[in-house]
Biopython code that builds the backbone (N, CA, C, O; Angstrom):
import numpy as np
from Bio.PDB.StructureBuilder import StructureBuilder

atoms = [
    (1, "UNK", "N", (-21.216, 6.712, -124.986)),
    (1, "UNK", "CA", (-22.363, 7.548, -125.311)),
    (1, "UNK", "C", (-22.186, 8.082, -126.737)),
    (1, "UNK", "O", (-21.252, 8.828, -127.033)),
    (2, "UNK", "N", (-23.027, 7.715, -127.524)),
    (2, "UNK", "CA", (-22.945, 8.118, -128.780)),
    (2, "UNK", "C", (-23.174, 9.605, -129.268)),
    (2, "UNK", "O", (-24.049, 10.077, -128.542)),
    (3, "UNK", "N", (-22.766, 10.509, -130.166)),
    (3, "UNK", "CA", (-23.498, 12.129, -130.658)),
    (3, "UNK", "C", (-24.657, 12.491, -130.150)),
    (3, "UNK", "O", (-24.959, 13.490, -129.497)),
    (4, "UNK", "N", (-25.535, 11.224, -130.653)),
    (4, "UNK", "CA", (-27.257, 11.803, -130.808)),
    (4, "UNK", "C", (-27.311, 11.309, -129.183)),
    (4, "UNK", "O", (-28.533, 11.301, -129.035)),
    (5, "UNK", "N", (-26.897, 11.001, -128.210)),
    (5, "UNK", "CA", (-27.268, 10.752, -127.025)),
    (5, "UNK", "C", (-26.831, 11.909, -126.046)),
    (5, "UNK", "O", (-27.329, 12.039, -124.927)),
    (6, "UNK", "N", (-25.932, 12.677, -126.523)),
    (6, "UNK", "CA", (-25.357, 13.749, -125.823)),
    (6, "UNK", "C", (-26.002, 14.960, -126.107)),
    (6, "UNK", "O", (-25.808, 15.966, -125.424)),
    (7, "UNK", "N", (-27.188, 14.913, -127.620)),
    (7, "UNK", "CA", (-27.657, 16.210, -128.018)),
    (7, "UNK", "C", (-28.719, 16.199, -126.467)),
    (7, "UNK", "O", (-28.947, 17.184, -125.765)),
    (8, "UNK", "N", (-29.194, 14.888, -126.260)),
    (8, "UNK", "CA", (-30.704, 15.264, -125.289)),
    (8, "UNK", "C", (-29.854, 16.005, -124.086)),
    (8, "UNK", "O", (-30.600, 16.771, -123.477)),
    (9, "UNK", "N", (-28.763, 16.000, -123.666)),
    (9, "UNK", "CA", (-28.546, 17.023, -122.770)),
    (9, "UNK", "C", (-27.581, 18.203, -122.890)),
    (9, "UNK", "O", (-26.517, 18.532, -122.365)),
    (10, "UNK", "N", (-28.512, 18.754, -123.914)),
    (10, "UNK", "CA", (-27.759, 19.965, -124.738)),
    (10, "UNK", "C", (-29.443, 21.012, -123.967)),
    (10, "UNK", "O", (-30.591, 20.571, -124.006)),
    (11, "UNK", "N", (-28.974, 22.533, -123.295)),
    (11, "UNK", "CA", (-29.838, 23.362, -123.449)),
    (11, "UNK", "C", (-30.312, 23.938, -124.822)),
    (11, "UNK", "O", (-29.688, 24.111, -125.869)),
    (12, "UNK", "N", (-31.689, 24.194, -124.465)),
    (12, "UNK", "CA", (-32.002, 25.355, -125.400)),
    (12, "UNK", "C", (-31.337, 26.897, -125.599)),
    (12, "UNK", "O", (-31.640, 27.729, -126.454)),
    (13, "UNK", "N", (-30.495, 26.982, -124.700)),
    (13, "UNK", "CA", (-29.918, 28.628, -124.252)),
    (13, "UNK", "C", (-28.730, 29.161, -125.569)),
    (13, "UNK", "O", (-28.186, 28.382, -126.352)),
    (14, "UNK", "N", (-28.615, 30.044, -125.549)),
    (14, "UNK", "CA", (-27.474, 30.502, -126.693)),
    (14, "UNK", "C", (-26.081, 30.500, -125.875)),
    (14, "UNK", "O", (-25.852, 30.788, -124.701)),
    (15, "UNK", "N", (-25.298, 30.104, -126.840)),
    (15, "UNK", "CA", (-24.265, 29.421, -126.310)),
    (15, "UNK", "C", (-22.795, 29.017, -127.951)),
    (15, "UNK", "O", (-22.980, 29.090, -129.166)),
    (16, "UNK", "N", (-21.633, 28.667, -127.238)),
    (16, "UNK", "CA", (-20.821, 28.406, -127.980)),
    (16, "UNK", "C", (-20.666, 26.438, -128.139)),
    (16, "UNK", "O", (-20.459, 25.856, -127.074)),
    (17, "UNK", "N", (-20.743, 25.807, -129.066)),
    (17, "UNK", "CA", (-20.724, 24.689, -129.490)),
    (17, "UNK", "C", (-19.313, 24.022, -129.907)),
    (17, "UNK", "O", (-18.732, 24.783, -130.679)),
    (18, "UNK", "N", (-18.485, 22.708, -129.618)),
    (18, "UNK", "CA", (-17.420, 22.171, -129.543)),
    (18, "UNK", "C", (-17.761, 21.055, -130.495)),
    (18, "UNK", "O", (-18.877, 20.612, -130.223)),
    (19, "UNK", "N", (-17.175, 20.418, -131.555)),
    (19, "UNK", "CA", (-16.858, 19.380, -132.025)),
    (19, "UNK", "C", (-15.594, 18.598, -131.484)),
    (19, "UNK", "O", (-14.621, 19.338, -131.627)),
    (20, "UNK", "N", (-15.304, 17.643, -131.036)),
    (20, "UNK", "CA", (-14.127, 16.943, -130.531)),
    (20, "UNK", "C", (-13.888, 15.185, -131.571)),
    (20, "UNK", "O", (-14.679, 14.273, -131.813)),
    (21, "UNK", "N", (-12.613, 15.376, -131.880)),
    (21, "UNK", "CA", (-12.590, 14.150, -132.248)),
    (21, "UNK", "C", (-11.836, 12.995, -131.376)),
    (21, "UNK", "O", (-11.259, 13.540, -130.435)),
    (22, "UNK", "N", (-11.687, 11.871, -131.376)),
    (22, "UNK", "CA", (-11.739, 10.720, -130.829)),
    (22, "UNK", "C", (-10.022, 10.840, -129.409)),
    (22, "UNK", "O", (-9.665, 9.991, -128.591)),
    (23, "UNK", "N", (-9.409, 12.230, -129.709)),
    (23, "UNK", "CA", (-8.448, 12.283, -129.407)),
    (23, "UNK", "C", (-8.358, 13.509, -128.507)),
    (23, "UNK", "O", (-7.311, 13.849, -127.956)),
    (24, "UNK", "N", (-9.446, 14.113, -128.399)),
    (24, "UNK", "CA", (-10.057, 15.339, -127.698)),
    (24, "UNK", "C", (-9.680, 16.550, -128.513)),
    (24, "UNK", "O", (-9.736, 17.654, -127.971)),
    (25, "UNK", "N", (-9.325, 16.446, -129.687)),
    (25, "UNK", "CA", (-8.872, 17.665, -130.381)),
    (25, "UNK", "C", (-10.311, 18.278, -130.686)),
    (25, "UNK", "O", (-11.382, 17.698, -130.510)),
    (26, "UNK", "N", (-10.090, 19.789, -131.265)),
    (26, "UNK", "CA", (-11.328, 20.758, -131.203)),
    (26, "UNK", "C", (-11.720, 20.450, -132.923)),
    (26, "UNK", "O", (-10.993, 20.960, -133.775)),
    (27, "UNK", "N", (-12.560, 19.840, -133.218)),
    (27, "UNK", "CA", (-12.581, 19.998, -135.101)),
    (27, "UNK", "C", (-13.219, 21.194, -135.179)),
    (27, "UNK", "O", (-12.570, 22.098, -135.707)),
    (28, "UNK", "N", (-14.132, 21.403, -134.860)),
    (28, "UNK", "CA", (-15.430, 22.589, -134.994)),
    (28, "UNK", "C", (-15.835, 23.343, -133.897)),
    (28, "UNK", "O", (-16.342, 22.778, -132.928)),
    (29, "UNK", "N", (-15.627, 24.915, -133.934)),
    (29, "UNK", "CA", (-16.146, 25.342, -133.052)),
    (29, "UNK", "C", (-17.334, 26.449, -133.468)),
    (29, "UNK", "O", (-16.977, 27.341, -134.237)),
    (30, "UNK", "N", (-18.817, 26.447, -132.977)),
    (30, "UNK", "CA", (-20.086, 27.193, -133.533)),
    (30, "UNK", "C", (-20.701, 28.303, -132.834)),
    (30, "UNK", "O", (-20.361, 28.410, -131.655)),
    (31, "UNK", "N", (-21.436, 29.063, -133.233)),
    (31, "UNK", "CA", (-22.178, 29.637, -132.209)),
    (31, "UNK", "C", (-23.678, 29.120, -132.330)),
    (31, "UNK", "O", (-24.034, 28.328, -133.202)),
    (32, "UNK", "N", (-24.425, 29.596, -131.466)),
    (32, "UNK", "CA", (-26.172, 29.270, -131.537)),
    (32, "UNK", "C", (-26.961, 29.735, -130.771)),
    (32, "UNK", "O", (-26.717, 29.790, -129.566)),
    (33, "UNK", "N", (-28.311, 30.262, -131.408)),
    (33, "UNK", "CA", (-28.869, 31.328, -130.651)),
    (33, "UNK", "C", (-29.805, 30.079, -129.522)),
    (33, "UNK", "O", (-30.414, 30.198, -128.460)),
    (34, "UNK", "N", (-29.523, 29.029, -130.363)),
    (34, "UNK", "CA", (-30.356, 28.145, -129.588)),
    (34, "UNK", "C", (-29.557, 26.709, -129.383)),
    (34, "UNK", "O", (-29.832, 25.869, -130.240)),
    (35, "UNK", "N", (-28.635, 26.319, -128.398)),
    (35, "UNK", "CA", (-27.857, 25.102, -128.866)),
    (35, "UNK", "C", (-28.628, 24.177, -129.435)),
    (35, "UNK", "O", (-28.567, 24.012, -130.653)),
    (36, "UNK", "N", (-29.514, 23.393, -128.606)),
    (36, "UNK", "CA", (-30.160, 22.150, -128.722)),
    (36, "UNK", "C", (-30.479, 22.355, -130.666)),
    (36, "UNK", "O", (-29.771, 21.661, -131.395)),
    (37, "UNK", "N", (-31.225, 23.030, -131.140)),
    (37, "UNK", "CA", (-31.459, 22.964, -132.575)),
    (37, "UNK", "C", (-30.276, 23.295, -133.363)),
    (37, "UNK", "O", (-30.295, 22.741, -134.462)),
    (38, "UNK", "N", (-29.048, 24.171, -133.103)),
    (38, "UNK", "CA", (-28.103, 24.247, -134.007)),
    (38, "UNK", "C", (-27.308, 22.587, -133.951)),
    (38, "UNK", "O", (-26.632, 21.992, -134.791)),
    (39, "UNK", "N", (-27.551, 22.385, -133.199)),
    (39, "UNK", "CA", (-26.360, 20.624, -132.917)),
    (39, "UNK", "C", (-27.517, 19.934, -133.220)),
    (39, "UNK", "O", (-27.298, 19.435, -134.324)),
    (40, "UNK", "N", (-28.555, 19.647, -132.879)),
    (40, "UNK", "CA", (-29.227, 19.015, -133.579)),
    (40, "UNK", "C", (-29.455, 18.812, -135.228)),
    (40, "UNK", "O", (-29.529, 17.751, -135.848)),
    (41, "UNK", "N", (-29.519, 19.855, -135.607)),
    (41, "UNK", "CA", (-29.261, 20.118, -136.898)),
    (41, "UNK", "C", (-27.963, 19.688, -138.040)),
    (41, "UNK", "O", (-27.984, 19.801, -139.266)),
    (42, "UNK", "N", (-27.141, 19.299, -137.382)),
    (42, "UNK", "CA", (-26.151, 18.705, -138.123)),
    (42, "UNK", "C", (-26.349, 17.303, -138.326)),
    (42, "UNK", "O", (-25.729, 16.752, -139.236)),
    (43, "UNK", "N", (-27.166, 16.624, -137.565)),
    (43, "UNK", "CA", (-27.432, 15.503, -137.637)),
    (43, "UNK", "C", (-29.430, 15.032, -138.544)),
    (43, "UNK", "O", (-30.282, 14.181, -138.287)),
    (44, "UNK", "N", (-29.318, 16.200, -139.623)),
    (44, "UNK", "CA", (-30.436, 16.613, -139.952)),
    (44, "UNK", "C", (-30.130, 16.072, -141.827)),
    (44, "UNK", "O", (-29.501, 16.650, -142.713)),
    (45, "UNK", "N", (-30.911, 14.717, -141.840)),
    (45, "UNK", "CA", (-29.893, 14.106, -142.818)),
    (45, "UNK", "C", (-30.589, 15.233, -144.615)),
    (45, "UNK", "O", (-29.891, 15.249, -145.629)),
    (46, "UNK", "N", (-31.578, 15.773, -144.562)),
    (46, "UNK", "CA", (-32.169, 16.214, -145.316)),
    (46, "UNK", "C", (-31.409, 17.813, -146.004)),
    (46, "UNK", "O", (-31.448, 18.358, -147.107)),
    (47, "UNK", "N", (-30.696, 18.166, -144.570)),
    (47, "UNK", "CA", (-29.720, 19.032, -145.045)),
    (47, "UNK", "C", (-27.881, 19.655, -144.464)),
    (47, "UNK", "O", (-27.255, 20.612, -144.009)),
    (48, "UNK", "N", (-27.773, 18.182, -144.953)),
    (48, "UNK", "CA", (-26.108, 17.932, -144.406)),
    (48, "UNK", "C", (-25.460, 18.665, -145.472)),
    (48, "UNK", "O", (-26.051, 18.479, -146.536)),
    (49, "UNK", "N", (-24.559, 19.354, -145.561)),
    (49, "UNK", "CA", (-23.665, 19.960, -146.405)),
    (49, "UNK", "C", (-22.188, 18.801, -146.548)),
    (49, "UNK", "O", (-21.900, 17.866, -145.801)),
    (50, "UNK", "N", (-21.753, 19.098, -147.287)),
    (50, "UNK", "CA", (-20.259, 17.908, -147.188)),
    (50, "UNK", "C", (-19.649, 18.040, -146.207)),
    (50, "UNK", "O", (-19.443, 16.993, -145.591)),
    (51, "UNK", "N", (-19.072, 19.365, -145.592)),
    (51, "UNK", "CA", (-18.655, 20.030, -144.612)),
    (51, "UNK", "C", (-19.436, 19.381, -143.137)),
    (51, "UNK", "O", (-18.689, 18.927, -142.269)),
    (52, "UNK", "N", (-20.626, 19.368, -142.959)),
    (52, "UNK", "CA", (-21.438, 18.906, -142.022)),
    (52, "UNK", "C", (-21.244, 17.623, -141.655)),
    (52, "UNK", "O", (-21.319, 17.163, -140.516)),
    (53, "UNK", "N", (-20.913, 16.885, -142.983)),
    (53, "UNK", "CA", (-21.091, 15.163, -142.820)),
    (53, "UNK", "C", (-19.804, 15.102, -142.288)),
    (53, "UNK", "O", (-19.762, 14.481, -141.226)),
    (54, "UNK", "N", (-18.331, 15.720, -142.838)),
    (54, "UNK", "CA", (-17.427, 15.170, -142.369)),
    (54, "UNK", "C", (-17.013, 15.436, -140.466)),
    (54, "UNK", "O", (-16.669, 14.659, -139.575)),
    (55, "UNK", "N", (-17.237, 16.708, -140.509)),
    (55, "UNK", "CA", (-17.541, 16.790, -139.284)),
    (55, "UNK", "C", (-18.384, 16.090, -138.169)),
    (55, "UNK", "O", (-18.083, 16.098, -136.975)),
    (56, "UNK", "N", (-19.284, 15.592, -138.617)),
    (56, "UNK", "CA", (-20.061, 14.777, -138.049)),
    (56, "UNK", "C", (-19.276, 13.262, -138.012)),
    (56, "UNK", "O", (-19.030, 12.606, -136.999)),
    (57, "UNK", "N", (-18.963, 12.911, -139.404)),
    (57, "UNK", "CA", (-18.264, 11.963, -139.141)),
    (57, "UNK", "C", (-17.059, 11.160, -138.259)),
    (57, "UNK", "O", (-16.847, 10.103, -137.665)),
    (58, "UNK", "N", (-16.201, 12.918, -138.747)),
    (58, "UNK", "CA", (-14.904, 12.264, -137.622)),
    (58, "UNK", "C", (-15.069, 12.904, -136.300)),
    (58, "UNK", "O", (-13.964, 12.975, -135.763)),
    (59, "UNK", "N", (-16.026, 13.410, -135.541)),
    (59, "UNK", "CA", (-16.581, 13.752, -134.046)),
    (59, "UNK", "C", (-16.867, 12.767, -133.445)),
    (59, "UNK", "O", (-17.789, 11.998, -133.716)),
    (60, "UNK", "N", (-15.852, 12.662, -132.273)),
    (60, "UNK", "CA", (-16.481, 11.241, -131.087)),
    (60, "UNK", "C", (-17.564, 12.411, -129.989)),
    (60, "UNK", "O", (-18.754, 12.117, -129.875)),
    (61, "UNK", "N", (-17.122, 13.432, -129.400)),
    (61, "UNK", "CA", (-17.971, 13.755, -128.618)),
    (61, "UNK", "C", (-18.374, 15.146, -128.810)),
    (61, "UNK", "O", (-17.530, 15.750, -129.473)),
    (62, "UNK", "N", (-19.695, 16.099, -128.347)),
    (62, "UNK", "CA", (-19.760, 17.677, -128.872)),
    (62, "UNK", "C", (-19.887, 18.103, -126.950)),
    (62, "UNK", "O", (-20.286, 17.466, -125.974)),
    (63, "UNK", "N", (-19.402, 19.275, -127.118)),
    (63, "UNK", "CA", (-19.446, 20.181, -125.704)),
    (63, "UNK", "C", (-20.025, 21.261, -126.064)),
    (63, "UNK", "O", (-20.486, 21.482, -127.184)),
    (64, "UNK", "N", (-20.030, 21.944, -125.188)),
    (64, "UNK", "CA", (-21.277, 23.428, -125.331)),
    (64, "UNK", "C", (-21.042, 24.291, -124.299)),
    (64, "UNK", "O", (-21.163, 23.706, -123.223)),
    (65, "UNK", "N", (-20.668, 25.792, -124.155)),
    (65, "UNK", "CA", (-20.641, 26.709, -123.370)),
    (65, "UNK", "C", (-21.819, 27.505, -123.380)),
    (65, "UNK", "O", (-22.116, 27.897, -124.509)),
    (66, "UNK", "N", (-22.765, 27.950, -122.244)),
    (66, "UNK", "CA", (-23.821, 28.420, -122.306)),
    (66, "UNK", "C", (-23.514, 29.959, -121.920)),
    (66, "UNK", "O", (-22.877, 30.253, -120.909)),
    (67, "UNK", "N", (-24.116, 31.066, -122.971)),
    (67, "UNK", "CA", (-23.839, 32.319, -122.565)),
    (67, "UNK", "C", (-25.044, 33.304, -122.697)),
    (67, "UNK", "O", (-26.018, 33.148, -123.432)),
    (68, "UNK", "N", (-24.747, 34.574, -121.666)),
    (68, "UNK", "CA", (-26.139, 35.200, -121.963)),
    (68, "UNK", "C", (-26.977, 35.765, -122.803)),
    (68, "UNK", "O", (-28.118, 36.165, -122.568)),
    (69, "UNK", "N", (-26.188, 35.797, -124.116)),
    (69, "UNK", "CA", (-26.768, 36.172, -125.108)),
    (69, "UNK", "C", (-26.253, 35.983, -126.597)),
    (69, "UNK", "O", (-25.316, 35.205, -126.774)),
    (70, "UNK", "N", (-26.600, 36.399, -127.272)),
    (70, "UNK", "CA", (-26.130, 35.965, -128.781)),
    (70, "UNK", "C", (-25.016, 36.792, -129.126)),
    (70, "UNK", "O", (-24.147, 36.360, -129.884)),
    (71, "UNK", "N", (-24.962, 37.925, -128.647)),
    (71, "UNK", "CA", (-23.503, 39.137, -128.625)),
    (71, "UNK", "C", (-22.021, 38.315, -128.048)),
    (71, "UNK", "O", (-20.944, 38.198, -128.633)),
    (72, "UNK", "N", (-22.367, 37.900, -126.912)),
    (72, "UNK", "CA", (-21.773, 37.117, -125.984)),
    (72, "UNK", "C", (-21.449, 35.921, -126.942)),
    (72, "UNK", "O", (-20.263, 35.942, -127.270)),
    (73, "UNK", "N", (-22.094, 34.980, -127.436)),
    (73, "UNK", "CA", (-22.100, 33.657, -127.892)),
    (73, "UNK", "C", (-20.977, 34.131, -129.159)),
    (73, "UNK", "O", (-19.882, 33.569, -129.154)),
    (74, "UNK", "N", (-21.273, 35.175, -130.242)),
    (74, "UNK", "CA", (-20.350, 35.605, -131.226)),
    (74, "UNK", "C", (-19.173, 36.107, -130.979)),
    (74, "UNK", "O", (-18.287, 35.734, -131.748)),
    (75, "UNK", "N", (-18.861, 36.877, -130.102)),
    (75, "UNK", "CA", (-17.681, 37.366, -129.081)),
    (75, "UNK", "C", (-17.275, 36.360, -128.546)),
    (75, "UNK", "O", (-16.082, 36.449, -128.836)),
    (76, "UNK", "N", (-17.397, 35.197, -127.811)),
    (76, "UNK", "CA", (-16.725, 33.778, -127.585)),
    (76, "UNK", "C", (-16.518, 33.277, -128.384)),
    (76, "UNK", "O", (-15.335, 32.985, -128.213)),
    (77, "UNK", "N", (-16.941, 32.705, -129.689)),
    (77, "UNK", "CA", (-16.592, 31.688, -130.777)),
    (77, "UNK", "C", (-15.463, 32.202, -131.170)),
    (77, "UNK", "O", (-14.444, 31.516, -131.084)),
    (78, "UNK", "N", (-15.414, 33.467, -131.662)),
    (78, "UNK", "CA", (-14.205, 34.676, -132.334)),
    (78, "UNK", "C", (-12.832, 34.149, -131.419)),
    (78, "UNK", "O", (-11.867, 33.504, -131.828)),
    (79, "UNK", "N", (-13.042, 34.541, -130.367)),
    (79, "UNK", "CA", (-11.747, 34.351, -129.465)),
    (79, "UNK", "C", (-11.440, 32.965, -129.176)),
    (79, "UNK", "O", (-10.244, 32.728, -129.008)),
    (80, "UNK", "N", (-12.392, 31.829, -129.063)),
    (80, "UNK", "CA", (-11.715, 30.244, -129.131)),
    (80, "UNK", "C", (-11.431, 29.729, -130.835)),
    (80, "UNK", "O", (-10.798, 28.779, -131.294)),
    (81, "UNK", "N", (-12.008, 30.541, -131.311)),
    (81, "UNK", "CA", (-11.642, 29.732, -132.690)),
    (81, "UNK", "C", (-10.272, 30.501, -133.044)),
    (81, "UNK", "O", (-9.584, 29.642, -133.597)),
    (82, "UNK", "N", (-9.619, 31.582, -132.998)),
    (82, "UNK", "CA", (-8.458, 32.550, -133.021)),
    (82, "UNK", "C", (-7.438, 31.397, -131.659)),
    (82, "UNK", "O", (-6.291, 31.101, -131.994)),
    (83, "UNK", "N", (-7.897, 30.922, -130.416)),
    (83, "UNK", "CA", (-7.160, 30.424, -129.388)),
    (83, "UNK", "C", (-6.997, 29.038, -129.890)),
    (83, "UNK", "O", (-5.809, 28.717, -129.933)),
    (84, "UNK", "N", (-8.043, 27.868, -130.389)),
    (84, "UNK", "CA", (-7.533, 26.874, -130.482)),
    (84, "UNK", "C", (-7.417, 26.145, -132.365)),
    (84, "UNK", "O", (-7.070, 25.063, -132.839)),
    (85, "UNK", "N", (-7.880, 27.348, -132.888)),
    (85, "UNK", "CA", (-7.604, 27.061, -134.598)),
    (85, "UNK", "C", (-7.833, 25.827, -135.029)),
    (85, "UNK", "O", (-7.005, 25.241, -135.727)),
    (86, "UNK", "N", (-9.124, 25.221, -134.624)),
    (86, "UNK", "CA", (-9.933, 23.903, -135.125)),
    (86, "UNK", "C", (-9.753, 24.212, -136.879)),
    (86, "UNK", "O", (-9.699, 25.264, -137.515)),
    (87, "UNK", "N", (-9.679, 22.429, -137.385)),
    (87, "UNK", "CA", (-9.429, 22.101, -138.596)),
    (87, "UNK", "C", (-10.348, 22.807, -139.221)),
    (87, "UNK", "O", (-9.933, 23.727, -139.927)),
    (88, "UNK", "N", (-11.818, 22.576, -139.136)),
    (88, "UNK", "CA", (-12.701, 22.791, -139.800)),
    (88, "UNK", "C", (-13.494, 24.664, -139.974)),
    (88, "UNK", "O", (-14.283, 24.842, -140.902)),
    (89, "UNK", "N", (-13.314, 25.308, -139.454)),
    (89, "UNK", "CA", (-13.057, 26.396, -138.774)),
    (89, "UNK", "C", (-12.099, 27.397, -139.700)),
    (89, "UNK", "O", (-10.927, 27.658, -139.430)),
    (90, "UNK", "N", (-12.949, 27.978, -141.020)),
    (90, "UNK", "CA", (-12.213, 28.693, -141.830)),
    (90, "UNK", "C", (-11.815, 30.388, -141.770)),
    (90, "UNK", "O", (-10.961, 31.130, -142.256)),
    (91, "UNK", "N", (-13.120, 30.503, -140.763)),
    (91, "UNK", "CA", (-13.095, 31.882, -140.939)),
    (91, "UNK", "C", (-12.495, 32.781, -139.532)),
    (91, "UNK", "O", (-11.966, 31.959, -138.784)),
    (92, "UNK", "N", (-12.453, 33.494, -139.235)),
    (92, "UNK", "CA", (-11.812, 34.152, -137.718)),
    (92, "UNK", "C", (-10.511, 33.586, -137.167)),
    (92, "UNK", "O", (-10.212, 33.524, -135.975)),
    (93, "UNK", "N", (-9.594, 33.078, -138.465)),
    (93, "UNK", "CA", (-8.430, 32.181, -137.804)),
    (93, "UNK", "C", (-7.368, 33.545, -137.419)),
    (93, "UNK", "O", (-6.736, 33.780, -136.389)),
    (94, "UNK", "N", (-7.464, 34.217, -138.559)),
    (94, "UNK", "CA", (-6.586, 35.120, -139.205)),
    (94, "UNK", "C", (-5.848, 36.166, -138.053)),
    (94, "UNK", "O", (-4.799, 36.781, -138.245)),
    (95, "UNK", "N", (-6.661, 36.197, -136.844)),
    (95, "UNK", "CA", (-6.348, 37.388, -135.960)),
    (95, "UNK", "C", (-6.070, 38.844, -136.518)),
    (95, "UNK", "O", (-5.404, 39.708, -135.948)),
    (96, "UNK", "N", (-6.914, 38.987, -138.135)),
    (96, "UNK", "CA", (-6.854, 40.757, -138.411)),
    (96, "UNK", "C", (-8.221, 40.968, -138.367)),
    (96, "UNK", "O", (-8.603, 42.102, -138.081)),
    (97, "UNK", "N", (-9.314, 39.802, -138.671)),
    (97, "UNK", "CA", (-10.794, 40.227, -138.777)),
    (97, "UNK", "C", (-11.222, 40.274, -137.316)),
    (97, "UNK", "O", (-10.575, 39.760, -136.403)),
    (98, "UNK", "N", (-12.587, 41.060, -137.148)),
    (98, "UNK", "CA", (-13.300, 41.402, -135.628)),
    (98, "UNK", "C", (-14.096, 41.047, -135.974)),
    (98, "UNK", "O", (-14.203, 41.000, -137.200)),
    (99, "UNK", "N", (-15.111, 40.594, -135.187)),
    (99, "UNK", "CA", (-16.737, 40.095, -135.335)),
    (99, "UNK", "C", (-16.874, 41.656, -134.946)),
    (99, "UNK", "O", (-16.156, 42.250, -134.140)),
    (100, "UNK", "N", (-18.130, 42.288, -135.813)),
    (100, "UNK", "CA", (-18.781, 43.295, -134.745)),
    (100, "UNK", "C", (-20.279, 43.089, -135.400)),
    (100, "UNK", "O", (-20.648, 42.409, -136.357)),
    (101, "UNK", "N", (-21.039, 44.012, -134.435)),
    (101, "UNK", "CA", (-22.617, 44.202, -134.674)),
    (101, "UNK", "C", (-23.069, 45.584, -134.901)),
    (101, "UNK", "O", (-22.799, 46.622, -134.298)),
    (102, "UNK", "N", (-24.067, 45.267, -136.251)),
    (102, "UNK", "CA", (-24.096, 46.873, -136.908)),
    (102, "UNK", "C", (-25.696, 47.059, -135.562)),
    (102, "UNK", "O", (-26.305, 48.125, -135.472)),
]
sb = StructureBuilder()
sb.init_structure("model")
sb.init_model(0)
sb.init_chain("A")
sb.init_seg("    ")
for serial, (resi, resn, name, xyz) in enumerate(atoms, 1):
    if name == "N":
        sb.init_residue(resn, " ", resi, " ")
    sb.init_atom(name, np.array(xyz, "f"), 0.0, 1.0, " ", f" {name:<3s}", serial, name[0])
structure = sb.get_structure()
């Protein structure tokens, strides 16, 4: 099953997003208020960033955790990207920064 075949059974719901490469390692981990359009969107050739393409590139499969809200969805990414320290994944590695909401 190819990327773009796995987006059609991606929800619309907000949720935390997985990049995996060919070896099950984590490259990228996202948040999204809406999965289906944030993962869709990487595959959005009009506005790929370099960062986007390579990720896209070396990804065999994407996963998705569905949560109840966008508080929730930012509060999960924080703590798996701090737990499994994906390559691509620059920011929240550090374990001194907090996500919070003003």
């Amino acid at each position: 099953m190819t990327l773009k075949d796995q987006l059609q059974n991606i929800p619309n719901n907000p949720g935390v997003y997985f990049f995996y490469n060919k070896n099950k390692e984590i490259l990228y981990i996202g948040k999204a208020k809406n999965l289906k359009k944030r993962t869709s969107s990487y595959f959005n050739k009009s506005k790929k960033s370099v960062k986007n393409s390579v990720i896209v590139s070396k990804s065999h499969s994407i996963d998705y955790l569905v949560v109840d809200n966008e508080v929730q969805a930012l509060i999960t990414e924080a703590n798996m990207v701090k737990k499994h320290r994906p390559k691509y994944n620059i920011c929240l590695k550090d374990d001194k920064t907090f996500p919070y909401i003003m």
